[in-house]
N, C-alpha and C positions, 0 to 999 in steps of 0.2 A: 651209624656213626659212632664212632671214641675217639672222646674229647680228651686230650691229654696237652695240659701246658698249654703253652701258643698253638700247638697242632691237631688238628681234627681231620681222624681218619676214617674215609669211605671200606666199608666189607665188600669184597669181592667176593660172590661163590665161584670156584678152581676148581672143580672135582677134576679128579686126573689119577694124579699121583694117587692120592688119597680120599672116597667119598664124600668126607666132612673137607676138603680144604677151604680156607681161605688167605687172599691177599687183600693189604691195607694202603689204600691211596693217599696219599696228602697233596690235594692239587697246588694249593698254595704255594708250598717248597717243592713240590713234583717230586715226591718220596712214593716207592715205591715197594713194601715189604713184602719181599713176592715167598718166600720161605721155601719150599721143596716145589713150587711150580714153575720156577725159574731159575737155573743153575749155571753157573761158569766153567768152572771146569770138567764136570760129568754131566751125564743124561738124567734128568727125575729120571726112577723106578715107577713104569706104569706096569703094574699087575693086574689081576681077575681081584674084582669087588664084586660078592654076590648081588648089593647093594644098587652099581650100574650096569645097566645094559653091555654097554659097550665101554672100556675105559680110554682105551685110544683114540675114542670119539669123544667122547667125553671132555680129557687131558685138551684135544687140537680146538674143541669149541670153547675152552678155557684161557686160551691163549688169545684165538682170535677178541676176546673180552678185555684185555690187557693189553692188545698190540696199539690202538691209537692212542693209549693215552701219554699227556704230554709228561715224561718223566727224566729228570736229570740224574737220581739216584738210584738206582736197586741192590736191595737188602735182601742177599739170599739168605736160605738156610743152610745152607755149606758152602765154606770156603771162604777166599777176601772179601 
């Protein structure tokens, strides 16, 4: 958790995009700071991580982790 202000944010491990990623929950306000795992106008870039096994499996088991949760905002990392 990071506690910041009124908000406290849950770590999500995302490996995908990138081995280390992660995204930040705030169930409270249902913020979601999803940074290069989740994008609007382009694709995340899933590449070879010697790192994981497989990144595309990885990136879709990252998503599936992300998808119920209850979120009214997402914060990417590019773009609006």
């Amino acid at each position: 958790m990071i506690d910041i202000g009124r908000y406290s944010f849950r770590c999500i491990e995302t490996p995908g995009h990138s081995p280390a990623h992660f995204c930040l929950y705030e169930a409270k306000n249902k913020i979601l700071v999803s940074g290069d795992h989740i994008l609007f106008d382009i694709t995340p870039n899933i590449t070879f991580w010697p790192q994981l096994d497989n990144s595309l499996k990885s990136y879709l088991d990252s998503l599936d982790k992300v998808y119920n949760l209850d979120v009214n905002l997402v914060l990417p990392g590019h773009g609006a």
